[in-house]
DRENLO-951225 format. One record per residue (C-alpha): y, z, x negated. Coordinates in steps of 0.1 Angstrom, whole numbers, padded with zeros to 4 digits. Each point is the difference from the previous one (the first is absolute). Example, Ala and Ser with C-alpha at 12.3 -4.5 7.8 and 13.67 -1.06 7.14 Angstrom:
// DRENLO-951225
<rec v="-0045" w="0078" u="-0123"/>
<rec v="0034" w="-0007" u="-0014"/>
This chain:
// DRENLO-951225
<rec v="0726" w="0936" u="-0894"/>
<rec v="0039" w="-0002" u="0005"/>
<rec v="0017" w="-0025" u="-0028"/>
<rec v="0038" w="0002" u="-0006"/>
<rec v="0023" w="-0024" u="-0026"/>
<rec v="0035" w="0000" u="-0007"/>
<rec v="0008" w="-0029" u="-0020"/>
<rec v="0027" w="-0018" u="-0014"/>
<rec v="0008" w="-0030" u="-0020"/>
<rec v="-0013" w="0013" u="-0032"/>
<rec v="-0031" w="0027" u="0010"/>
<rec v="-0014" w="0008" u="0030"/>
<rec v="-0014" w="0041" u="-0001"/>
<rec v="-0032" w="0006" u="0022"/>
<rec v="-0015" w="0030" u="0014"/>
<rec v="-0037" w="0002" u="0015"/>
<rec v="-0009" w="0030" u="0022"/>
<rec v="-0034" w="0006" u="-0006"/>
<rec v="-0004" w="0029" u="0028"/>
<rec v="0031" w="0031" u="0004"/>
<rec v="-0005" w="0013" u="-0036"/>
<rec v="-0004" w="-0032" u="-0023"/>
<rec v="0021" w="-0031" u="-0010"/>
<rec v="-0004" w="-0021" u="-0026"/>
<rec v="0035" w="-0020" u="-0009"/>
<rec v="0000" w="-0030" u="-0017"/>
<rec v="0028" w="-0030" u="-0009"/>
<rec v="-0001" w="-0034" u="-0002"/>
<rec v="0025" w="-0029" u="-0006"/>
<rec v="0032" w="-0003" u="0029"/>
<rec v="-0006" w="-0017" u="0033"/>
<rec v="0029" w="-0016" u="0015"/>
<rec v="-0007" w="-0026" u="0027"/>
<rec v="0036" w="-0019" u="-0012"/>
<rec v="-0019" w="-0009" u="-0034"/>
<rec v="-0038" w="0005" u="0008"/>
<rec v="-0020" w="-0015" u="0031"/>
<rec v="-0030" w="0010" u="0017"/>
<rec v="-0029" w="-0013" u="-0021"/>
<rec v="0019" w="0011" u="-0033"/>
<rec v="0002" w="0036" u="0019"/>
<rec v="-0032" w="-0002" u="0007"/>
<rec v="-0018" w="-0008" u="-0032"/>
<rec v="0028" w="0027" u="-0021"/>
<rec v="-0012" w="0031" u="0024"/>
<rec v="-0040" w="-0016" u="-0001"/>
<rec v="-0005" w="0008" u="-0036"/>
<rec v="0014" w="0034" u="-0002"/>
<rec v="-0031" w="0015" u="-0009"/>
<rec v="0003" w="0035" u="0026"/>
<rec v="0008" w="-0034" u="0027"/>
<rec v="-0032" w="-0015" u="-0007"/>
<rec v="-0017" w="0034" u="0002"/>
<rec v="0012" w="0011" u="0033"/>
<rec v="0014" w="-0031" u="0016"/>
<rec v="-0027" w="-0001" u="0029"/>
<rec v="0006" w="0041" u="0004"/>
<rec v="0034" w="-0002" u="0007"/>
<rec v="0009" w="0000" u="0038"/>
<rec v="0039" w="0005" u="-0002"/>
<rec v="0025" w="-0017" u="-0028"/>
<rec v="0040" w="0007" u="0003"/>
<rec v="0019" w="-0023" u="-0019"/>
<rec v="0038" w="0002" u="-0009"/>
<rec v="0015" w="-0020" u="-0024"/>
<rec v="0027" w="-0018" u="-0011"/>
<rec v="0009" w="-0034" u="0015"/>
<rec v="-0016" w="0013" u="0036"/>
<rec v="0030" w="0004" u="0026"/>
<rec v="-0007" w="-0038" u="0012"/>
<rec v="-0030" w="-0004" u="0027"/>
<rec v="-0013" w="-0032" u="-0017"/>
<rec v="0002" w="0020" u="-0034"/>
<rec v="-0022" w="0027" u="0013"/>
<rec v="-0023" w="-0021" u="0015"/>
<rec v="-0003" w="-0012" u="-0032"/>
<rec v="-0013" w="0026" u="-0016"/>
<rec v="-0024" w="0010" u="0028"/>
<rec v="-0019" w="-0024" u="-0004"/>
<rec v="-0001" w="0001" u="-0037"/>
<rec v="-0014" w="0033" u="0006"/>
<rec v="-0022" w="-0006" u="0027"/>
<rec v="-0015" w="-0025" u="-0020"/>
<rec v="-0011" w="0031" u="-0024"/>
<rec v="-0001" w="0031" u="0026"/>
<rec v="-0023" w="-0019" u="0025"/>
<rec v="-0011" w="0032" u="0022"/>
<rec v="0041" w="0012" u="-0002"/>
<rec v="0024" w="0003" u="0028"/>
<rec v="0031" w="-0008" u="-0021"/>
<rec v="0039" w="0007" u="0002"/>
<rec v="0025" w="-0019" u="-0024"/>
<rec v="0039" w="0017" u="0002"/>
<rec v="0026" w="-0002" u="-0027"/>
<rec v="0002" w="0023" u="-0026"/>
<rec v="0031" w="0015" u="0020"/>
<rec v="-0022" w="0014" u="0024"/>
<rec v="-0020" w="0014" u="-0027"/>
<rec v="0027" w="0020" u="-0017"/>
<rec v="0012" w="0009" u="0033"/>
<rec v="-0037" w="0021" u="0007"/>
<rec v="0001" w="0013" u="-0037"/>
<rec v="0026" w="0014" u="0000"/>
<rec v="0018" w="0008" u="0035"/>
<rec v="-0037" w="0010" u="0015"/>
<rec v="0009" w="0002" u="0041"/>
<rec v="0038" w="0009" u="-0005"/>
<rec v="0032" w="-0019" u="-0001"/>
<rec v="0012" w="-0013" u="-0036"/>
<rec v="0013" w="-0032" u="-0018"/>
<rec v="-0030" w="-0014" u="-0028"/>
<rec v="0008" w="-0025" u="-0025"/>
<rec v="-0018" w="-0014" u="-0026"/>
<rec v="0012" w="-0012" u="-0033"/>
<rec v="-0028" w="-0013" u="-0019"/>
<rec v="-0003" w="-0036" u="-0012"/>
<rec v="0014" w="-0009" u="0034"/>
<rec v="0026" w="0023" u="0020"/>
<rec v="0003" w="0008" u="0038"/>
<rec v="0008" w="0028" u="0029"/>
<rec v="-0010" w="0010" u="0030"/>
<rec v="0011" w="0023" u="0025"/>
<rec v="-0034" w="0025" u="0017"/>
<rec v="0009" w="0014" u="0035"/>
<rec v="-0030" w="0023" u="0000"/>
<rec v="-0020" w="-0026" u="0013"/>
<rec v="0010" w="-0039" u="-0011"/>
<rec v="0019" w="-0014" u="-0028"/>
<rec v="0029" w="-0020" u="0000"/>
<rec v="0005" w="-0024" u="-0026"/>
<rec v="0032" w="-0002" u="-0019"/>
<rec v="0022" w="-0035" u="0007"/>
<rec v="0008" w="-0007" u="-0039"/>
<rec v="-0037" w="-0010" u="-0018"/>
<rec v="0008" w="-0034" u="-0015"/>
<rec v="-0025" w="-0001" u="-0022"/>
<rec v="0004" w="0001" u="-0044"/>
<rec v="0024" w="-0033" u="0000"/>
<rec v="0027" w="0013" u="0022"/>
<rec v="-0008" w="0038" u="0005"/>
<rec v="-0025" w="0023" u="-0016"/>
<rec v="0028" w="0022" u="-0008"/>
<rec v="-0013" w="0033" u="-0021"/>
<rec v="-0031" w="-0022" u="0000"/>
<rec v="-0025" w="-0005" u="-0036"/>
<rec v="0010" w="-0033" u="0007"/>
<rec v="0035" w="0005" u="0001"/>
<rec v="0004" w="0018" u="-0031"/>
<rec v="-0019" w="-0022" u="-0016"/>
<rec v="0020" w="-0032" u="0009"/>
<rec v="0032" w="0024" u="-0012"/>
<rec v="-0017" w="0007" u="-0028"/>
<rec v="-0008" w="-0036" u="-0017"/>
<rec v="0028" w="-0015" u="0013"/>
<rec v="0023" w="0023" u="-0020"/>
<rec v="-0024" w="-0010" u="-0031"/>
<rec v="0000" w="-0037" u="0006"/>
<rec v="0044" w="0002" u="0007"/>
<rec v="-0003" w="0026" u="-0032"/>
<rec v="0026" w="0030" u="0022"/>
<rec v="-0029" w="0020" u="-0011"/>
<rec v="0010" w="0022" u="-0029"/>
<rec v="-0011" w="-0012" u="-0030"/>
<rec v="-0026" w="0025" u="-0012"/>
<rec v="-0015" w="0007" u="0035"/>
<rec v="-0003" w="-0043" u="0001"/>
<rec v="-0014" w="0004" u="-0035"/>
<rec v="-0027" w="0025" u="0012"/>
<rec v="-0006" w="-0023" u="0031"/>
<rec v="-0006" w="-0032" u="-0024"/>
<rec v="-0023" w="0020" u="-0015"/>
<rec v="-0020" w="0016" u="0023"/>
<rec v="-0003" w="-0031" u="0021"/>
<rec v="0000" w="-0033" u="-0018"/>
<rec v="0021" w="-0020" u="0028"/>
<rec v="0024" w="-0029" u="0001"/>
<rec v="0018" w="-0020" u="0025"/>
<rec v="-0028" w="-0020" u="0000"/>
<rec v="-0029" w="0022" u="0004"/>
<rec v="0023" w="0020" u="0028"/>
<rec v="0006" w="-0032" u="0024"/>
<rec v="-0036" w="-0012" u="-0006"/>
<rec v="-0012" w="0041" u="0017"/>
<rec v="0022" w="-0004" u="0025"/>
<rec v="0005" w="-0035" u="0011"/>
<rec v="-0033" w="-0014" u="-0010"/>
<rec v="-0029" w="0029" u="0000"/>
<rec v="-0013" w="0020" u="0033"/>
<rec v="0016" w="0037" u="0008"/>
<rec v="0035" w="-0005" u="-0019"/>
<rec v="0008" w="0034" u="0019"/>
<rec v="-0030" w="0014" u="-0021"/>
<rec v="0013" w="-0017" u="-0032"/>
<rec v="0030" w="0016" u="0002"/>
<rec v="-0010" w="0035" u="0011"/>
<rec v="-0021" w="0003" u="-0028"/>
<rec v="0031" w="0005" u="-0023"/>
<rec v="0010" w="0031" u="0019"/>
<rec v="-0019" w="0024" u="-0025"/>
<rec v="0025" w="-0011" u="-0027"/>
<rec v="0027" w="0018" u="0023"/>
<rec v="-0021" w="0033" u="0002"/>
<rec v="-0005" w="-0002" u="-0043"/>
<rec v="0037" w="-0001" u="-0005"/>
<rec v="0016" w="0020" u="0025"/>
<rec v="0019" w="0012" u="-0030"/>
<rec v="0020" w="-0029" u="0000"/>
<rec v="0036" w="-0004" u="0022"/>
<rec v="-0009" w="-0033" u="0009"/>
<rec v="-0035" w="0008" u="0021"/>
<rec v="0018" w="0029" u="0011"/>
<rec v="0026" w="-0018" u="0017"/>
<rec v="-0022" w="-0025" u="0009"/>
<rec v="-0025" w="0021" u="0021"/>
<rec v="0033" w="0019" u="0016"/>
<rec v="0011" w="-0035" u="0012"/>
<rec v="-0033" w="-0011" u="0013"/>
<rec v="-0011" w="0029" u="0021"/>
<rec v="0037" w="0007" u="0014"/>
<rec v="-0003" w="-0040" u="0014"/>
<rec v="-0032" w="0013" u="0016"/>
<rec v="0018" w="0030" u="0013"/>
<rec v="0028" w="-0018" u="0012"/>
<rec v="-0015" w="-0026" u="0010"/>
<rec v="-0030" w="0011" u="0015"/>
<rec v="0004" w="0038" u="0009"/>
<rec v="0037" w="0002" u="0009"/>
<rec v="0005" w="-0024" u="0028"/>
<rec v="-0021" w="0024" u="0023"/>
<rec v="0025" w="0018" u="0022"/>
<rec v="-0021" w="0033" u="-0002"/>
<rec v="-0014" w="-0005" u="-0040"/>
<rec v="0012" w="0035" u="-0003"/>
<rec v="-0014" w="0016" u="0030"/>
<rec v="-0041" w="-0004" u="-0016"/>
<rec v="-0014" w="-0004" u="-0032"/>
<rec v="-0010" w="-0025" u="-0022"/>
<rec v="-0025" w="-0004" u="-0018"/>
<rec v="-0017" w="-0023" u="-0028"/>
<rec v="-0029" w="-0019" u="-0013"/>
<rec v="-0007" w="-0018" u="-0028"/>
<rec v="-0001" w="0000" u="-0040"/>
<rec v="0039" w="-0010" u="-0003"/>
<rec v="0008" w="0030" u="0025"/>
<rec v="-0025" w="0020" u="-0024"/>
<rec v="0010" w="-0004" u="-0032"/>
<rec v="0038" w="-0002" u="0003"/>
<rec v="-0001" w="0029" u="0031"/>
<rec v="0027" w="0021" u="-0021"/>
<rec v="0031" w="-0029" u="0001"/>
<rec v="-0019" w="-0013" u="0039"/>
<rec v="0012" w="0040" u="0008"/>
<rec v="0034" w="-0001" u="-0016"/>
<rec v="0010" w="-0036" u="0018"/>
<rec v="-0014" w="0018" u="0036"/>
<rec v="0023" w="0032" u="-0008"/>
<rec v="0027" w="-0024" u="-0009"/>
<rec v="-0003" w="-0014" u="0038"/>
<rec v="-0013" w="0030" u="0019"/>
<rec v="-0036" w="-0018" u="0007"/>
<rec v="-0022" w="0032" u="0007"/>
<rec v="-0033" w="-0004" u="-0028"/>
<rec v="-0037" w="0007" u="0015"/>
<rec v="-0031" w="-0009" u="-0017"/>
<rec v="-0002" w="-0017" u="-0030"/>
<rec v="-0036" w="-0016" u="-0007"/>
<rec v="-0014" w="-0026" u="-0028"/>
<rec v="-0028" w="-0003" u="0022"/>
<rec v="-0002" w="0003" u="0033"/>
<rec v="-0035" w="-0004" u="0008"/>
<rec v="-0015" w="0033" u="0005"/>
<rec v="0027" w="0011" u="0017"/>
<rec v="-0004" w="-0034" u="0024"/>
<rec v="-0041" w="0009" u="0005"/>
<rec v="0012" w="0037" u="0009"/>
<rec v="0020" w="-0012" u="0030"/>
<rec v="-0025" w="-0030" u="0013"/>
<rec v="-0029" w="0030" u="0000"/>
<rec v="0020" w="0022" u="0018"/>
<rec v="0022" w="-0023" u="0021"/>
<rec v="-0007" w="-0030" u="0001"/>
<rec v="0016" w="-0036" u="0001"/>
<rec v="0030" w="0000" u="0023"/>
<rec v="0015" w="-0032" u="-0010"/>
């Protein structure tokens, strides 16, 4: 049995091949190796009740996640999982490398994912390349869950958010400066904290103000991320990830606006990702 994950901060999507007709796709909470170590790996992915049920079965388990570009990171997580997957060869990558599979398959193509976190990576055909710019939610993200989040309550907290929309946020929410710097200076996965006001955005789309807002945030990715390539225009690009998702319509107008080629655009990229590791394999 071949088990695949692609995880971020928030949820991690799995996918168990049974034989070459059956899967069974589950979810459990985000696995990131900045914020979680082995044994807390370990006992989230033991008591997922299909884990417990097929854990000695499995004999292959491909991880990519968030948070796994560093070697010390990944080992991290391998053994977390080898804790659980005892009779497993395993392979950690980052979540890069995952999009990268989904969506490009075995041809050239820029991925990114803009999700709770945000990143790129350039596929050859055969390896990825990692982008230069990933600084994390404090000082990059940009197009990120996280990101638009911090943009978001920091225009509440300063009140430059408009009136009613800040009204609506009060509301819906319950937050203060208080309650805000106790999430994220005090409490585990800040970058989780503030991702999970990202919905808000997708409920008032209506309003100038998100508008504006997700037009700034995904042109800093572009430009930021996308544009310094000296060939960007010569492939395509393509995305992953609920931000990329849900706000695909203004991601498309800002890539017009700077001649970035669109591919794919998936939510989810994990049946895609167990299409190529059947037929492919893992080239990273």
């Amino acid at each position: 049995m071949i088990l695949v994950a692609d995880s971020g901060s928030s949820k991690t999507d799995w996918i168990l091949s049974m034989d070459a007709q059956n899967t069974i796709e589950f979810s459990t909470k985000g696995i990131n190796p900045y914020f979680n170590n082995d044994k807390e790996i370990s006992r989230l992915v033991a008591y997922e009740p299909e884990v417990k049920k097929y854990a000695d079965q499995i004999t292959e388990v491909y991880f990519f996640g968030e948070g796994c570009s560093n070697p010390d990171k990944r080992e991290m997580v391998s053994n977390g999982l080898s804790n659980v997957f005892k009779n497993a060869f395993i392979n950690v990558e980052n979540d890069a490398i995952g999009s990268a599979y989904a969506t490009c398959g075995s041809t050239k193509g820029f991925t990114c994912v803009l999700g709770s976190g945000s990143n790129i990576a350039f596929f050859d055909g055969e390896q990825v390349h990692y982008g230069v710019h990933s600084l994390g939610f404090v000082l990059g993200n940009e197009g990120s869950g996280a990101y638009f989040g911090k943009e978001l309550i920091t225009s509440f907290l300063y009140e430059t958010m408009p009136r009613g929309l800040r009204k609506a946020f009060k509301d819906e929410f319950k937050v203060d400066k208080e309650v805000v710097i106790k999430n994220v200076y005090q409490r585990p996965l800040p970058n989780i904290y503030l991702s999970s006001f990202v919905p808000f955005m997708d409920k008032y789309r209506s309003d100038e103000f998100i508008e504006e807002l997700l037009l700034k945030g995904l042109e800093q990715f572009v430009v930021t991320h996308i544009v310094p390539y000296p060939d960007y225009r010569k492939y395509p690009c393509h995305f992953v990830g609920s931000v990329a998702w849900h706000f695909r319509d203004v991601l498309q107008v800002v890539c017009d606006k700077h001649h970035v080629k669109v591919g794919k655009i998936l939510q989810r990229p994990i049946g895609e990702l167990l299409k190529y590791i059947q037929q492919e394999g893992v080239k990273a």
